[in-house]
PyMOL CGO cylinders between C-alpha atoms (Angstrom):
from pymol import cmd
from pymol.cgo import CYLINDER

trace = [
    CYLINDER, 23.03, 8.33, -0.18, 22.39, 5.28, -1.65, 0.3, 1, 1, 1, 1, 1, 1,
    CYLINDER, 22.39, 5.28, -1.65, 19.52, 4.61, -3.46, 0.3, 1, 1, 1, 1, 1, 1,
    CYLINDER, 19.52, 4.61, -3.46, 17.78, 1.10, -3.23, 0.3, 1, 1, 1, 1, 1, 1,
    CYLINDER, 17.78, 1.10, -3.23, 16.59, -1.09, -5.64, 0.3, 1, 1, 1, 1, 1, 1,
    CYLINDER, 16.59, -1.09, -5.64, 13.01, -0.51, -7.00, 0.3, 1, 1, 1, 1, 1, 1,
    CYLINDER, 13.01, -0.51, -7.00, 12.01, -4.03, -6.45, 0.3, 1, 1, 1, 1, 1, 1,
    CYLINDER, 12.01, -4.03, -6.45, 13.06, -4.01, -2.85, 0.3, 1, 1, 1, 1, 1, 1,
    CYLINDER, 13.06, -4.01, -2.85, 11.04, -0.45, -2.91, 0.3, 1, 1, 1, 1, 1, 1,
    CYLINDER, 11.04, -0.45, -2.91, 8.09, -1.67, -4.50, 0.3, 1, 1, 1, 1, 1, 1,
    CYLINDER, 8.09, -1.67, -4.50, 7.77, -4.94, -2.06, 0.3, 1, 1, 1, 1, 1, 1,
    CYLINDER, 7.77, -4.94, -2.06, 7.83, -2.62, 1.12, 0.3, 1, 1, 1, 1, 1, 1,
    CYLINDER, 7.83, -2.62, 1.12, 5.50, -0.75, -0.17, 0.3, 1, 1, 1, 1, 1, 1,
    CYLINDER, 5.50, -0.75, -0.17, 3.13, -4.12, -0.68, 0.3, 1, 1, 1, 1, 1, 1,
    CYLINDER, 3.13, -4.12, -0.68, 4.04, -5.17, 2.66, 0.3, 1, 1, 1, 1, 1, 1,
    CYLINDER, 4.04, -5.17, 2.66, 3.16, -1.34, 4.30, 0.3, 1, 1, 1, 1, 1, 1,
    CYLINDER, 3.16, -1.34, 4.30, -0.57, -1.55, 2.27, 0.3, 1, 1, 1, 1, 1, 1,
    CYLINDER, -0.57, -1.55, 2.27, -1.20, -5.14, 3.34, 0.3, 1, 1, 1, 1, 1, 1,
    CYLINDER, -1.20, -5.14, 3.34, -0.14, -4.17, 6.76, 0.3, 1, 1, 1, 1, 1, 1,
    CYLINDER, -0.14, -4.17, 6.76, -2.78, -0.88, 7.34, 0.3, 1, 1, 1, 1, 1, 1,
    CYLINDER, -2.78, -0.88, 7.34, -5.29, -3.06, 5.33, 0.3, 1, 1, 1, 1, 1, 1,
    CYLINDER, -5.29, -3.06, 5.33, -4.90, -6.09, 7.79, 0.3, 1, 1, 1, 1, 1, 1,
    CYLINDER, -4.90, -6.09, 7.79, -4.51, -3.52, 10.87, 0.3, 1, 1, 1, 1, 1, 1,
    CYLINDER, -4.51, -3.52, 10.87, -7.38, -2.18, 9.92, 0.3, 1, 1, 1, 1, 1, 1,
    CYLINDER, -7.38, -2.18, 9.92, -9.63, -4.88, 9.80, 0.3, 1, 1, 1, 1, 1, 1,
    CYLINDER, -9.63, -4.88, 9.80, -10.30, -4.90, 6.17, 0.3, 1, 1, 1, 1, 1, 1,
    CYLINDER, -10.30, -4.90, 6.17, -10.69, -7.72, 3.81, 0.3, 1, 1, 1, 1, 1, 1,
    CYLINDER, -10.69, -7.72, 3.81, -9.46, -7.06, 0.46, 0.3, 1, 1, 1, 1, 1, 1,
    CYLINDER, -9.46, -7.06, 0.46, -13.08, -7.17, -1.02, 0.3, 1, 1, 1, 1, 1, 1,
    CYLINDER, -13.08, -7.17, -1.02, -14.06, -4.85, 1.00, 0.3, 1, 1, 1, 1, 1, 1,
    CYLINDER, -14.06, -4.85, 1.00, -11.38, -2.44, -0.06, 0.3, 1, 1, 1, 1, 1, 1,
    CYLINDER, -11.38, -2.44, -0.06, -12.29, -2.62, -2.73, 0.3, 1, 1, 1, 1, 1, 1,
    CYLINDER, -12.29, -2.62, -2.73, -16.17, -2.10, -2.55, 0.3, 1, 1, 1, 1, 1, 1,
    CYLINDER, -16.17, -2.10, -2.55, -14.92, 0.90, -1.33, 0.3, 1, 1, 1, 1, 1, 1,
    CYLINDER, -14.92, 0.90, -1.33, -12.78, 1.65, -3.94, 0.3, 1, 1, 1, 1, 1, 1,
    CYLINDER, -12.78, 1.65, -3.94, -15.63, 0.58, -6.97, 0.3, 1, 1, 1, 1, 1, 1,
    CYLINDER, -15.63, 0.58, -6.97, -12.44, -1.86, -8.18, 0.3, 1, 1, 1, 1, 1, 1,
    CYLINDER, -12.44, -1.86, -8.18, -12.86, -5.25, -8.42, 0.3, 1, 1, 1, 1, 1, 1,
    CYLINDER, -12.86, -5.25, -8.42, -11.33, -7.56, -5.54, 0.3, 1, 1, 1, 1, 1, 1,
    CYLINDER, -11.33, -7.56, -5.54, -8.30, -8.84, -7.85, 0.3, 1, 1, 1, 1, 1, 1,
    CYLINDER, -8.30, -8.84, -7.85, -7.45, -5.08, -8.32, 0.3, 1, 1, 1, 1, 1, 1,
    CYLINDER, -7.45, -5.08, -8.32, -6.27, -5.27, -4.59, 0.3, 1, 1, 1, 1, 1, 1,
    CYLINDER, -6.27, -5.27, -4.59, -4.59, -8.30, -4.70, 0.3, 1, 1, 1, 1, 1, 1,
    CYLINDER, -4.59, -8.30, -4.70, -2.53, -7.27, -7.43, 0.3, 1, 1, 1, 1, 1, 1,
    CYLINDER, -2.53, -7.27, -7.43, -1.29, -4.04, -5.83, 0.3, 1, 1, 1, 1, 1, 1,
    CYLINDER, -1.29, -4.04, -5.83, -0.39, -6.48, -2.73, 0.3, 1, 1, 1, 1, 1, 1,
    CYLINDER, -0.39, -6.48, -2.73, 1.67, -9.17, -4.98, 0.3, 1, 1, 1, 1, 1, 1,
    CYLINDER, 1.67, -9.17, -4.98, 2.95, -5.96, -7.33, 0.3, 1, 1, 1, 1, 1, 1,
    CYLINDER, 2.95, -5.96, -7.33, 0.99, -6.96, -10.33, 0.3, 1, 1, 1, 1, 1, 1,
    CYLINDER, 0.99, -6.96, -10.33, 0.09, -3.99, -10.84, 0.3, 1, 1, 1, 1, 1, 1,
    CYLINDER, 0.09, -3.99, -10.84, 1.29, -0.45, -9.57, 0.3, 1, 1, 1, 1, 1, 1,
    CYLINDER, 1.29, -0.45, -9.57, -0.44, 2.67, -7.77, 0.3, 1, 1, 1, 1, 1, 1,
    CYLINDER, -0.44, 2.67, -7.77, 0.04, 5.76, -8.56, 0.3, 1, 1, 1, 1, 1, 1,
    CYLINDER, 0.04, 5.76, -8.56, -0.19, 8.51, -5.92, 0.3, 1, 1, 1, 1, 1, 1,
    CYLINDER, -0.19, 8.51, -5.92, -3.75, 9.77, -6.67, 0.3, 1, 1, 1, 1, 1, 1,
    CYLINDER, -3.75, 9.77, -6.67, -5.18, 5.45, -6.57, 0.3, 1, 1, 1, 1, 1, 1,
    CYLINDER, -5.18, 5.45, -6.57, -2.69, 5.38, -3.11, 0.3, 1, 1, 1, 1, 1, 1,
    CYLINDER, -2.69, 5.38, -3.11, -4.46, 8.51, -1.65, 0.3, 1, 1, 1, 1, 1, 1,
    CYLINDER, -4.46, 8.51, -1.65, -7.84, 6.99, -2.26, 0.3, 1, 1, 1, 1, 1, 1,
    CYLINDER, -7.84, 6.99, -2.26, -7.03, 3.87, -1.00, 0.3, 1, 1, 1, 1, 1, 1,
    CYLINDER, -7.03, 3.87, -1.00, -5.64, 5.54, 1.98, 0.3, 1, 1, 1, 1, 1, 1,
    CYLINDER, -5.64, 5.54, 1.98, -9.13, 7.42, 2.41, 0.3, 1, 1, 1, 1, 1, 1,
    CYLINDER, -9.13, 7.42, 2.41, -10.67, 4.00, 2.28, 0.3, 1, 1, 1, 1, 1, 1,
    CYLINDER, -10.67, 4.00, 2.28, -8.45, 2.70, 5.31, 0.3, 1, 1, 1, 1, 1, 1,
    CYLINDER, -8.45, 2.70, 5.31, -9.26, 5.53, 7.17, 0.3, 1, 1, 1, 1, 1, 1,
    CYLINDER, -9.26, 5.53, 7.17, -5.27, 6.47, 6.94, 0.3, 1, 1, 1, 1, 1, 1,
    CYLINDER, -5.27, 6.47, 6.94, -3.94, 9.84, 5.73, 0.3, 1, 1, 1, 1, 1, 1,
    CYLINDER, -3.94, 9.84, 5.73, -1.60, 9.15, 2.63, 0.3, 1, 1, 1, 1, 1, 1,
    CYLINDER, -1.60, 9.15, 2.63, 1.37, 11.27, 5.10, 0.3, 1, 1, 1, 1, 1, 1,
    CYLINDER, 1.37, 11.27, 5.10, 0.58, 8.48, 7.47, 0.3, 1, 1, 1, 1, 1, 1,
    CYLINDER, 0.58, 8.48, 7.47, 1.02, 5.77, 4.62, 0.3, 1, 1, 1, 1, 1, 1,
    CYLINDER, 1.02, 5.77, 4.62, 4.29, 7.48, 3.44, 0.3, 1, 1, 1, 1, 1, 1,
    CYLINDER, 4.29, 7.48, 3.44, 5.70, 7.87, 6.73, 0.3, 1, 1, 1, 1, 1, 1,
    CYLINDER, 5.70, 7.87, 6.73, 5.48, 4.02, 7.52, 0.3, 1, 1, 1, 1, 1, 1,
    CYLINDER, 5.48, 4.02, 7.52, 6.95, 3.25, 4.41, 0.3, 1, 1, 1, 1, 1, 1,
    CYLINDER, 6.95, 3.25, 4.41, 9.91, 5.66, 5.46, 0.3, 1, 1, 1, 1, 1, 1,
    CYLINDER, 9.91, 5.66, 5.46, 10.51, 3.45, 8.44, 0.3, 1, 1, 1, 1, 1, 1,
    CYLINDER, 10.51, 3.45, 8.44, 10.23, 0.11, 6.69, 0.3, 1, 1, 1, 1, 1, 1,
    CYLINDER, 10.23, 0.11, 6.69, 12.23, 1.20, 3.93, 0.3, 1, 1, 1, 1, 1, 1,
    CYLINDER, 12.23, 1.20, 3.93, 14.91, 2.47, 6.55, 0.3, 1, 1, 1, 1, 1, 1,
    CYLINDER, 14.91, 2.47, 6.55, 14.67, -0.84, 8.87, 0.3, 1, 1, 1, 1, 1, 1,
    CYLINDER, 14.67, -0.84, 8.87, 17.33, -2.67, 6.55, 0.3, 1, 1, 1, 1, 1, 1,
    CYLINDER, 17.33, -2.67, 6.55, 20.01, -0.02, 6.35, 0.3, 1, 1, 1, 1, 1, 1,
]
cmd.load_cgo(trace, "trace")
């Protein structure tokens, strides 16, 4: 299996949280009212400024109203669409 390149990772994984956020209804201040972040704290995880780790990708999951195997799953699927 080949592996793919982290930067290719890391941009599906913007798209995927951009994607349940905008599904969702949610305007990135909002999130991150929510969250007790402030706004540009969301908009960097979008434009990959700055990375999640699992624990701040479970509670924004919990914020969208999305399990984090939900989350995971869709990224699966995107990250699988190119091969």
């Amino acid at each position: 299996m080949k592996l793919e390149n982290d930067d290719y990772q890391r941009q599906k994984l913007q798209e995927v949280l951009r994607r349940f956020r905008k599904k969702n209804g949610v305007r990135q201040v909002e999130l991150a009212e929510k969250l007790n972040v402030p706004q540009s704290f969301i908009s960097k995880y979008e434009i990959g400024e700055r990375r999640l780790d699992i624990l701040e990708l479970r509670r924004v999951c919990l914020a969208l109203n999305i399990s984090l195997k939900e989350f995971i799953q869709e990224l699966e699927e995107s990250l699988n669409e190119a091969k």
